[in-house]
C-alpha positions as CSV (number, residue, x, y, z in Angstrom):
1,X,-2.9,6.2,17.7
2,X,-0.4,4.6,19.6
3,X,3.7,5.6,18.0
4,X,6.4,3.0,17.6
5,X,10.0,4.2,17.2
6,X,11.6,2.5,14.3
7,X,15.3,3.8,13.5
8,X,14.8,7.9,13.6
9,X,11.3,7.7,12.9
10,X,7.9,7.6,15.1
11,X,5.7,5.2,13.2
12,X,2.1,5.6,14.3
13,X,-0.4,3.0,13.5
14,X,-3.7,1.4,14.8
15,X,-4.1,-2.3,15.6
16,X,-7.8,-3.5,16.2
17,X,-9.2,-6.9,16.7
18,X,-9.3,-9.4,19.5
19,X,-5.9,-10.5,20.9
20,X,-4.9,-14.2,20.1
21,X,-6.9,-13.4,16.8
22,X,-3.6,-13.5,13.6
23,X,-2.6,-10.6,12.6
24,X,-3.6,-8.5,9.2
25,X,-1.3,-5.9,8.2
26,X,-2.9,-3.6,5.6
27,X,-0.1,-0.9,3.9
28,X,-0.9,2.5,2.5
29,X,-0.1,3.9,-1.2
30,X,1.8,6.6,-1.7
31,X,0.1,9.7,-0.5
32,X,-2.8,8.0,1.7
33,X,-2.6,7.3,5.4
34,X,-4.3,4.5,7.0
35,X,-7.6,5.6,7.0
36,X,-7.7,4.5,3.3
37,X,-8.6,1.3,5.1
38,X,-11.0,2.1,6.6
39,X,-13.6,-0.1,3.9
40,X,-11.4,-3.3,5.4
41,X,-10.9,-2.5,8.9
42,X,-14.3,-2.9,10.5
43,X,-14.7,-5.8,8.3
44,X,-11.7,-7.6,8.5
45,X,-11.4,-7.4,12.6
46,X,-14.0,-9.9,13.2
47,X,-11.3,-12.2,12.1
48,X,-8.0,-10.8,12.4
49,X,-5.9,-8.6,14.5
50,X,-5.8,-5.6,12.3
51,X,-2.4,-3.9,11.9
52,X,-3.0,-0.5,9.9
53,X,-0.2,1.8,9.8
54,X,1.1,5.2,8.5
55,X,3.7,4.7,6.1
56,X,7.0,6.8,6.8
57,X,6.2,10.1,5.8
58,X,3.1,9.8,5.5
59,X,0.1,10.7,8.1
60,X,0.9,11.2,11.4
61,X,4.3,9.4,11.4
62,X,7.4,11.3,11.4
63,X,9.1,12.9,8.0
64,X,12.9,11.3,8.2
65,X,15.1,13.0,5.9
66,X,15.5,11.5,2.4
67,X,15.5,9.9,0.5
68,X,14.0,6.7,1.7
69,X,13.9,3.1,0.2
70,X,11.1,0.0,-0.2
71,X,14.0,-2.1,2.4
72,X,13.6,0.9,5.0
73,X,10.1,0.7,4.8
74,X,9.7,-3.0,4.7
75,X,12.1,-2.7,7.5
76,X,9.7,-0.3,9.6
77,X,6.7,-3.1,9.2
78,X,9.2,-5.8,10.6
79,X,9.5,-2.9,13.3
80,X,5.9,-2.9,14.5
81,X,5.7,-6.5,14.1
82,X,8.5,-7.1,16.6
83,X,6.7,-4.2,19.0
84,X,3.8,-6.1,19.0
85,X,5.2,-9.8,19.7
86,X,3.7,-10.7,16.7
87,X,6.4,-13.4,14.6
88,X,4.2,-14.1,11.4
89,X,0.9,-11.7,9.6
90,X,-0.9,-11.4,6.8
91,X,0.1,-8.5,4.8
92,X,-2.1,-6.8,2.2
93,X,-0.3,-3.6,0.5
94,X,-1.5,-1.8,-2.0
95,X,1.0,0.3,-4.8
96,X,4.0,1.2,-2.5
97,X,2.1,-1.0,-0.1
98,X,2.2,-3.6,-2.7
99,X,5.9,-2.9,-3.1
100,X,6.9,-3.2,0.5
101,X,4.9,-6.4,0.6
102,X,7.2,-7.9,-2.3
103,X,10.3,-6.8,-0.3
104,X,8.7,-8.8,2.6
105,X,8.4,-12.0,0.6
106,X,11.8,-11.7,-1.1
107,X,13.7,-11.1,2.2
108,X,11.7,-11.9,5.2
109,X,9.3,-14.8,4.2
110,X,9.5,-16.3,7.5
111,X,7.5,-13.2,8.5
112,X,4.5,-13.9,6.1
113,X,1.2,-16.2,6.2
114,X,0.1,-15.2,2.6
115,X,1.1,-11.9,1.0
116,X,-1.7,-9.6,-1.0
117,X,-0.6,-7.2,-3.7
118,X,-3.1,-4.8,-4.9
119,X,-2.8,-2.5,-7.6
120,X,0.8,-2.6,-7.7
121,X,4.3,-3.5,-9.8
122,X,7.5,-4.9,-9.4
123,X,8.6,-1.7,-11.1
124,X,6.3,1.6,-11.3
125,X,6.2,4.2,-13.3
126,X,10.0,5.9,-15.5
127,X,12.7,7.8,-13.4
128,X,11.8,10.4,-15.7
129,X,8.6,10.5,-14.3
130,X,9.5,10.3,-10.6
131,X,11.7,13.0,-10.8
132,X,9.4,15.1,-12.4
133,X,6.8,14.8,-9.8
134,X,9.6,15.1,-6.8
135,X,10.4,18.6,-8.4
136,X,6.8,19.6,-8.6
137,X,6.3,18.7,-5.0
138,X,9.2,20.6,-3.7
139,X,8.8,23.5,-5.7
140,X,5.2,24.2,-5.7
141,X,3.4,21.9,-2.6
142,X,1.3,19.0,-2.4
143,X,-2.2,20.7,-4.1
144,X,-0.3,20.9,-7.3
145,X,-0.2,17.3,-8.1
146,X,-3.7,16.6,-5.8
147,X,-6.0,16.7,-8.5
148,X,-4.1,14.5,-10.9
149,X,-3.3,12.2,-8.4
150,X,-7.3,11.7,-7.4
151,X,-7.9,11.7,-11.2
152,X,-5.8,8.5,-11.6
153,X,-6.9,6.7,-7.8
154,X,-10.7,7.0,-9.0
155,X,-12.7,6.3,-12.3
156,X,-14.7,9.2,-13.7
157,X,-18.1,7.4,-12.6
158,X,-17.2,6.7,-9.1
159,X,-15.6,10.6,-8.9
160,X,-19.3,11.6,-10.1
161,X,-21.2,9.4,-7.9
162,X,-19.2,9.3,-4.5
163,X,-18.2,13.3,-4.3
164,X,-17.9,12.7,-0.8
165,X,-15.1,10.3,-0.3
166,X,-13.4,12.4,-3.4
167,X,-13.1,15.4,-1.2
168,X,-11.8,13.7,1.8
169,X,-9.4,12.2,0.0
170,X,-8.8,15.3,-2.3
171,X,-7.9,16.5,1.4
172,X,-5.9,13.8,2.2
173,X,-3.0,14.0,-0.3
174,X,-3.3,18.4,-0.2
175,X,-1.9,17.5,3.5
176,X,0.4,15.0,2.8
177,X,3.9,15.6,3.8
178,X,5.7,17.6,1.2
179,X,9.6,16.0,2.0
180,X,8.1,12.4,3.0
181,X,6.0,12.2,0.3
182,X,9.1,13.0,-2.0
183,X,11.5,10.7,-0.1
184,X,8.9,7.9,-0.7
185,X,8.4,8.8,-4.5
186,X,12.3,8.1,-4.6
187,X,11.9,4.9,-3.1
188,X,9.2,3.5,-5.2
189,X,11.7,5.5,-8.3
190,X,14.5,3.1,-7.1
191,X,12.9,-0.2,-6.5
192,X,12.9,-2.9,-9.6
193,X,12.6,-6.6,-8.0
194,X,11.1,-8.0,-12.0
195,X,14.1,-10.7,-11.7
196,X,13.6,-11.6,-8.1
197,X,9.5,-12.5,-7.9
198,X,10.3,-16.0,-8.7
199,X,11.7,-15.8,-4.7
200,X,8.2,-15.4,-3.7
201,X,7.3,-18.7,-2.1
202,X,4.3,-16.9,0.2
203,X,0.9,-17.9,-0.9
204,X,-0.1,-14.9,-3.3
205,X,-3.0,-13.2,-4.4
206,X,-2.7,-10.1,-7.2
207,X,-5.5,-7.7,-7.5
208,X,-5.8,-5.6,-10.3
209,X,-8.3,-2.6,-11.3
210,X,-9.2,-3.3,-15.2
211,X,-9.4,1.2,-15.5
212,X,-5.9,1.5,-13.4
213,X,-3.7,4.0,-15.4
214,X,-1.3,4.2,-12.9
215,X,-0.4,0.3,-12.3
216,X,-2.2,-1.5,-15.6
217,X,-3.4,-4.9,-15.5
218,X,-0.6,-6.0,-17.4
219,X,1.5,-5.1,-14.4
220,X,-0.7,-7.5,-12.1
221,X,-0.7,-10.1,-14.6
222,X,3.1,-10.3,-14.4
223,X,2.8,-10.4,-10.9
224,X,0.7,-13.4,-11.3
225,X,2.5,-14.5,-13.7
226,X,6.0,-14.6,-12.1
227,X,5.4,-15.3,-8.4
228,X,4.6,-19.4,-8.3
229,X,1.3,-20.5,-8.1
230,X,-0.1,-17.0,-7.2
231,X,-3.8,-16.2,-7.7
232,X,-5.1,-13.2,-10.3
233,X,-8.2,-11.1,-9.8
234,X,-9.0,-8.0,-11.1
235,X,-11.7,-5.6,-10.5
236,X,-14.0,-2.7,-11.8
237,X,-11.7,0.1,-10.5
238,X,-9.2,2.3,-11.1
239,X,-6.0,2.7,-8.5
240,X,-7.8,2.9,-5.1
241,X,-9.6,-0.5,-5.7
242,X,-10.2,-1.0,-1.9
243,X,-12.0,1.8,-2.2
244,X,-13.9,1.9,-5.5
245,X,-15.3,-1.8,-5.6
246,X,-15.2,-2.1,-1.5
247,X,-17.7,-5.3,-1.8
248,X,-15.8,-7.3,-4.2
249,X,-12.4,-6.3,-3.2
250,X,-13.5,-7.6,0.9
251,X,-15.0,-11.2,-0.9
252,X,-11.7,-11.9,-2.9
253,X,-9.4,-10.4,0.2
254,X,-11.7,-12.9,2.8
255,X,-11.8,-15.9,0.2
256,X,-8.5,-15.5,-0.3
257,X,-7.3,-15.2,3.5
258,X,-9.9,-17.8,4.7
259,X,-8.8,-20.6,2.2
C-alpha cells in the first residue's frame, strides 16, 4: 500500500479502479483496517476509483500520540484527497467512519458528491463508557476487549455460520494498535455534532442494522431524520453491516450512488 504523510502521521491506503473513473472513499470503524472493505472493493471498482484507507492508528498507518479528534481525522481524508488531485468523492464511512463522514459534510461539503453513513451516530456511546474501555486497553491489551467487540460487530447467527471471517476479524482488532486505538476511542468520546446535522446539505443515505447494539436504529433514524431530505435503510445485521448482509448492503450503496 502506497503511504501519504498527513501532519505527523503516515496514512497508508489503497486506491483501485480506472483513472478518470470518480472517486469512492470507503472509512473504517474503530478497530478494523481497510480490509473490512473488502465485500465493496472488488465490486464497487467497476465504477468508481476506490479510495480505501487505514484510519490513523489503525492498520498499517502510523500511531500519533493522543489523543486524536473526528476534525484530525476528517482532516487526514482531505489529505489523501489532495495527494491524489482528486477535488470532490463519494464517501461511505461506517461508525467512526460514519462520524468522520458527518464532519466532512458539516465543514468541507464542497469536498462531497453524496455522503453515506452506515451504522453510525451523531453521538456514540457515554464518556463513562469510553473511558472505561480506554483504561481497559492500556492496562490490559487489545485481546481483552476482542471478544466483546466481535460480539457486538456480528449477530449470533452470522458468528455461527461464517466462523471464518469471525476469526480473521477476531485477529484483526487482537492486533490493533493499543495507543491509536485509544486516541481514536477519545475522539469518537469527544465528538457530538446532534445540533449541527441540519448543515448537511450532501445528498445522504443512512444505513442501519435492525440487531446493532452498539449504534441502534434509533440512532440512524435521527440521522435520517435530521439531515434534509436524506434516505433511510436498514438492514438484517448487527454493527459490521457491510459485512453481515454484503448483498443488500452493495444494492442500496450502488442504487444509492448510481441515482
Amino acid at each position: 500500500m502506497p503511504i501519504l504523510k498527513s501532519g505527523q502521521a503516515r496514512i497508508h491506503y489503497a486506491l483501485e479502479g480506472q483513472n478518470g473513473l470518480p472517486a469512492l472513499v470507503f472509512s473504517n470503524s474503530l478497530g478494523a483496517d481497510h480490509s473490512m472493505w473488502d465485500p465493496q472493493a472488488s465490486v464497487f471498482q467497476k465504477r468508481f476509483r476506490v479510495l480505501r484507507y487505514d484510519t490513523r492508528g489503525h492498520g498499517q498507518s502510523s500511531s500519533t500520540p493522543g489523543p486524536y479528534s473526528i476534525e484530525l481525522l476528517a482532516k487526514d481524508v482531505i489529505a489523501l484527497l489532495d495527494a491524489q488531485g482528486l477535488d470532490r468523492a463519494y464517501f461511505c464511512g461506517l461508525s467512526m467512519g460514519g462520524m468522520i463522514g458527518m464532519w466532512l459534510g458539516i465543514n468541507a461539503p464542497e469536498r462531497l458528491n453524496k455522503l453515506v453513513l452506515c451504522n453510525t451516530g451523531a453521538r456514540i456511546g457515554t464518556r463513562e463508557t469510553w473511558d472505561t474501555r480506554i483504561e481497559t486497553v492500556r492496562k490490559n491489551g487489545m485481546k481483552s476487549v476482542a471478544s466483546a467487540v466481535v460480539e457486538r460487530w456480528f449477530t449470533p447467527a452470522f458468528r455461527q455460520k461464517s466462523p471464518a471471517t469471525i476469526s480473521s476479524t477476531l485477529k484483526m482488532i487482537e492486533s490493533a494498535n493499543p495507543d491509536g486505538y485509544a486516541a481514536c476511542c477519545a475522539a469518537i468520546r469527544d465528538f457530538d455534532c446532534r445540533e449541527q446535522l441540519g448543515k448537511i446539505r450532501t445528498p445522504t443515505l443512512v444505513i442501519s442494522g435492525a440487531h446493532d447494539p452498539a449504534t441502534p436504529p434509533a440512532d440512524g433514524r435521527f440521522l435520517a431524520q435530521e439531515i434534509p431530505a436524506a434516505r433511510y435503510v436498514e438492514l438484517n445485521a448487527a454493527h459490521l453491516s457491510n459485512i453481515e448482509d454484503q448483498d443488500r448492503f452493495n444494492h442500496e450503496l450502488a442504487s444509492f450512488l448510481n441515482s
